[in-house]
C-alpha positions in Angstrom: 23.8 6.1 -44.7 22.9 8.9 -47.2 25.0 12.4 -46.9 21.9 14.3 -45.7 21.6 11.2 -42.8 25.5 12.3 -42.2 24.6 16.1 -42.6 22.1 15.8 -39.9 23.8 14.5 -37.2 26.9 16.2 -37.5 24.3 19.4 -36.9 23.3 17.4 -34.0 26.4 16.7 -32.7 27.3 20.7 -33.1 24.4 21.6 -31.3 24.7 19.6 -28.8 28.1 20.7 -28.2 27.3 24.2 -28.6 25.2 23.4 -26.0 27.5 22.1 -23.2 29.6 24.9 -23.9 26.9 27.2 -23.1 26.1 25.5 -20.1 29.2 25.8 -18.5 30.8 28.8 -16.7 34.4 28.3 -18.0 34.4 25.4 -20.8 38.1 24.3 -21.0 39.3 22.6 -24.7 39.9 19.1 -22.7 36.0 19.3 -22.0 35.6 19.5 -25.6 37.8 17.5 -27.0 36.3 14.9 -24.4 33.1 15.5 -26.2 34.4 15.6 -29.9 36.2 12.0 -29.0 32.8 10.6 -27.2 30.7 11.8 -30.8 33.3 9.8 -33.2 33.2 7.1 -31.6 29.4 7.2 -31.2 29.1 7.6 -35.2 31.8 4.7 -35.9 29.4 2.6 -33.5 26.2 3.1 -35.5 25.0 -0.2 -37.2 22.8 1.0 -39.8 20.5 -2.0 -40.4 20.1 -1.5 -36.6 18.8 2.1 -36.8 15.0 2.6 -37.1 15.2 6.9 -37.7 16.9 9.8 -37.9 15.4 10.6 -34.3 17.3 7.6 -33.0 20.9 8.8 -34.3 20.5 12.1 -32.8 19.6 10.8 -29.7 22.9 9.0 -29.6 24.6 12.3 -29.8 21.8 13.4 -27.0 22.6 10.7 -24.6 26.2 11.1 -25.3 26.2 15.0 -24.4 24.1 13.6 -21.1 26.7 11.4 -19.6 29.5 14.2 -20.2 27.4 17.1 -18.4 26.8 14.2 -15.8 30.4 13.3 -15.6 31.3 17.4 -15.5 28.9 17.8 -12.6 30.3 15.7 -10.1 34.2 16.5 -10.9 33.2 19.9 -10.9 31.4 19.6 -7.3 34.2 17.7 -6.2 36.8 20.2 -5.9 37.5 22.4 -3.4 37.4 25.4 -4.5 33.6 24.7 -6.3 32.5 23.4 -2.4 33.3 26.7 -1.6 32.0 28.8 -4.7 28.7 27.0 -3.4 28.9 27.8 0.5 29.4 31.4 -0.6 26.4 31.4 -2.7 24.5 29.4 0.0 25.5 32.3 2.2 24.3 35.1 -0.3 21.0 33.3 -1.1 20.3 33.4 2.7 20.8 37.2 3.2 18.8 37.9 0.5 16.0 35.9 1.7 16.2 37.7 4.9 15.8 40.6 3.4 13.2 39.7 1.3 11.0 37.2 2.5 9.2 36.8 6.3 11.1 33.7 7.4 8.9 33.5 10.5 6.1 33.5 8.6 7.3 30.9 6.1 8.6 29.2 8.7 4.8 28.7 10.8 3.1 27.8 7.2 5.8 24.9 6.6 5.2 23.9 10.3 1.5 23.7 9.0 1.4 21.8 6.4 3.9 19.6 7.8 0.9 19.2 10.7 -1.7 18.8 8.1 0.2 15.8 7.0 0.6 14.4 10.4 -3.1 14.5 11.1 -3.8 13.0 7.6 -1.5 9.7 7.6 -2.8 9.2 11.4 -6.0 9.4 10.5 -5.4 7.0 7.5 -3.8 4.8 10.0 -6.9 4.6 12.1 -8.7 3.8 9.3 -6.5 0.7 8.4 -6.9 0.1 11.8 -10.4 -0.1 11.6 -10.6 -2.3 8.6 -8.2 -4.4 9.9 -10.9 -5.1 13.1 -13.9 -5.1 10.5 -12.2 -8.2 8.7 -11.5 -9.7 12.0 -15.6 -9.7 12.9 -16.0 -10.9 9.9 -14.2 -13.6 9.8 -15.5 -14.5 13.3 -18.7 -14.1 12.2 -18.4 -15.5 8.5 -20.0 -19.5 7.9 -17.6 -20.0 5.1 -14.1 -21.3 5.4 -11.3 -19.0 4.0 -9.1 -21.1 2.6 -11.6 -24.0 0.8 -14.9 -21.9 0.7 -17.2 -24.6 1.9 -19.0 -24.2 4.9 -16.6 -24.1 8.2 -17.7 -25.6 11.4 -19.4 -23.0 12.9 -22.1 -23.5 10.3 -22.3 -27.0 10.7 -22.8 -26.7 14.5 -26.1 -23.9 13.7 -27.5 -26.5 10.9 -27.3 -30.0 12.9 -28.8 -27.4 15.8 -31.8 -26.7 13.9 -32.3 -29.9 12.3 -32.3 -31.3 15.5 -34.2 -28.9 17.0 -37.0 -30.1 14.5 -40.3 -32.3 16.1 -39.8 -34.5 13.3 -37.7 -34.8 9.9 -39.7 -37.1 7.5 -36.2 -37.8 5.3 -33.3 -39.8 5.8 -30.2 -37.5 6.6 -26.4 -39.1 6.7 -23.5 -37.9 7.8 -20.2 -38.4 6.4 -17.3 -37.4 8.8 -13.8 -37.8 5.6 -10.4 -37.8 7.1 -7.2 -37.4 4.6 -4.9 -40.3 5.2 -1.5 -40.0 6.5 -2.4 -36.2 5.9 0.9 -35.4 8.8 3.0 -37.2 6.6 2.2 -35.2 3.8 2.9 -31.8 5.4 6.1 -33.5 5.9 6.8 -34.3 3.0 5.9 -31.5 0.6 5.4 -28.5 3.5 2.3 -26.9 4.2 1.9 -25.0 1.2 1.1 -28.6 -0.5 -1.1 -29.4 2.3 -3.2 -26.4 1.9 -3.6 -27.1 -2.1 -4.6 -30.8 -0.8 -7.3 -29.6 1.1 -8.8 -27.3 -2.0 -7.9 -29.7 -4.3 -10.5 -32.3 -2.3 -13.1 -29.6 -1.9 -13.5 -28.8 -5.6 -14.0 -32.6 -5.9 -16.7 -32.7 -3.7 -18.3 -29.8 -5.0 -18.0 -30.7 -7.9 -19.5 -34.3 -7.5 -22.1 -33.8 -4.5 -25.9 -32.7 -5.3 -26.8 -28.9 -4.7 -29.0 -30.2 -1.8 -26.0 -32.0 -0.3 -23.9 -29.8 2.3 -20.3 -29.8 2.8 -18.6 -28.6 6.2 -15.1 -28.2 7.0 -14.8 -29.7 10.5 -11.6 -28.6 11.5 -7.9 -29.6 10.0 -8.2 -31.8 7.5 -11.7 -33.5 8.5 -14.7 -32.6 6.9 -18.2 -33.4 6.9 -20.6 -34.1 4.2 -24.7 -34.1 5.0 -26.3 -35.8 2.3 -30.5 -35.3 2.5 -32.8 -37.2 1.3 -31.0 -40.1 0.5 -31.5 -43.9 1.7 -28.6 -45.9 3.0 -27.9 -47.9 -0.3 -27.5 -44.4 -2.2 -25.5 -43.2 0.5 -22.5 -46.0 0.0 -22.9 -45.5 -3.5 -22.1 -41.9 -3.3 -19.7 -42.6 -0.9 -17.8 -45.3 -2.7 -17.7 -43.0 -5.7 -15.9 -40.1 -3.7 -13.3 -42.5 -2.7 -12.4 -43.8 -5.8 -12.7 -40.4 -7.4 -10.2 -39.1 -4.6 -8.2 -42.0 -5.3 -7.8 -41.7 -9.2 -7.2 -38.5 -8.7 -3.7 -36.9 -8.7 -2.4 -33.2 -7.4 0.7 -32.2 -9.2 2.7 -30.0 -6.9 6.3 -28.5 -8.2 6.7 -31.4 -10.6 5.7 -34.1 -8.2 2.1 -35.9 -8.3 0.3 -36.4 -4.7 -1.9 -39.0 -4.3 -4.3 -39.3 -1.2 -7.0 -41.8 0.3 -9.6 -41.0 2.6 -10.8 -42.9 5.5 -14.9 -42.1 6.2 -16.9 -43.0 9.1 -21.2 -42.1 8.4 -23.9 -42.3 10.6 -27.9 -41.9 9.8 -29.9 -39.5 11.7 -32.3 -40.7 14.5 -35.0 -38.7 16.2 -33.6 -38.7 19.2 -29.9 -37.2 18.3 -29.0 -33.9 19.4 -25.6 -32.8 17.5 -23.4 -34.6 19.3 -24.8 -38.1 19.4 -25.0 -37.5 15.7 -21.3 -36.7 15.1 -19.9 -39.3 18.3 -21.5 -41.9 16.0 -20.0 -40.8 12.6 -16.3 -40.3 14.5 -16.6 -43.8 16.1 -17.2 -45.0 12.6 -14.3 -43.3 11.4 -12.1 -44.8 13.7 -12.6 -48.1 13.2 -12.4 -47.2 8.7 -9.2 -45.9 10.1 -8.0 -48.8 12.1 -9.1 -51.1 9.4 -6.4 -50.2 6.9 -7.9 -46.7 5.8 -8.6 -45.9 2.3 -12.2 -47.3 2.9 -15.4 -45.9 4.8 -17.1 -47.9 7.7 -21.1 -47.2 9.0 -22.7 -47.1 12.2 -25.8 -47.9 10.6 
């Protein structure tokens, strides 16, 4: 370190004690001494490949003088005689704002403000409250599922409604009501954080694999149901072959550990005559029986 480095923060180190000095009412040479001890020790401590600027090396002395005048502080407020220095002067401050200030006055101001702030957090609280209710309609109200962003049931029910509803449909329709195999087991296993990932994990697949025409309905757990328009039976076990094996090659890696599922997919084909629940009995009685088969698989009605 160069002499005018060493010049510097020996200036420091004087100011800052100069400082302290100044600061208190009746400095005492053990107080300083203290201090003088704290600096050399503070300058024998400097690694100088370590420091960046001058700025840092008088900040030593800085922080040094900080933690003394902190240390000062509380021995000096723990005495007894300094409690009482400060009662007295407690005592004083209060007879002179008697004397000077309208305490009745400041006293209905605080009381004010202090009911200004009352009124303003209830009224913010009312308006949590309100969007708390506003979310609540909405998800009531809302045709998407919140936690895999397809469709939810609700919707499904208003679109086999009005498909039904139709005099005719000139297309063939199918429906594909998927089940996740041993899907308990896996909750089990891995918890129900890991089942909820299983369940977005398998609707990005068929997302991501289905035709923009095709809709995709969360029925409820982990069923869902897939209406695939415009599409002739052959097609249809195509497509639906491909979403098993796709389901099956896939893996989900959870905490370090890979989860594989199956699924096990009943379909039915639209008739004229169905009303929504003919349509879906049909697809669930197929499911069953894909189920009871060995799973893994899909079974049609048709």
């Amino acid at each position: 370190m160069q002499k005018d480095d060493l010049k510097s923060l020996v200036t420091q180190m004087y100011v800052n004690l100069l400082e302290q000095i100044e600061a208190e009412e009746a400095a005492t040479v053990e107080q300083v001494a203290g201090y003088l001890q704290d600096a050399s020790n503070a300058i024998a401590n400097i690694n100088e490949q370590e420091l960046h600027s001058m700025d840092e090396a008088k900040m030593l002395f800085t922080n040094a003088y900080k933690e003394i005048a902190k240390e000062s502080l509380s021995s000096y407020q723990d005495t007894n005689e300094k409690f009482e220095e400060i009662a007295y002067m407690h005592e004083q401050t209060v007879n002179e704002c008697n004397t000077l200030i309208n305490l009745p006055a400041l006293t209905e101001r605080f009381n004010d403000i202090q009911t200004h702030m009352s009124d303003e957090v209830k009224k913010a609280n009312d308006r949590i409250m309100q969007l708390v209710e506003q979310v609540k309609i909405l998800e009531e109200t809302s045709n998407l599922d919140s936690l895999t962003k397809v469709y939810n049931r609700r919707a499904l029910t208003t679109y086999l409604e009005e498909v039904c509803s139709r005099e005719n449909v000139n297309y063939e329709l199918h429906l594909l009501m998927m089940d996740i195999d041993d899907f308990k087991v896996i909750n089990d296993t891995y918890g129900h954080v890991a089942g909820d990932k299983i369940l977005i994990f398998l609707a990005n697949i068929l997302k991501k694999t289905l035709r923009d025409g095709d809709k995709i309905f969360r029925y409820g757990g982990e069923e869902f149901i897939i209406i695939l328009n415009r599409i002739d039976t052959l097609h249809c076990k195509n497509i639906t072959n491909r979403l098993l094996e796709l389901v099956r090659k896939n893996k989900l890696i959870y905490k370090g550990q890979n989860i594989q599922i199956t699924l096990s997919i009943g379909a039915s084909k639209y008739k004229e005559s169905d009303t929504p629940d003919t349509l879906l009995a049909r697809a669930d009685k197929a499911l069953y029986k894909a189920k009871h088969s060995g799973k893994n698989q899909m079974y049609s009605e048709v």
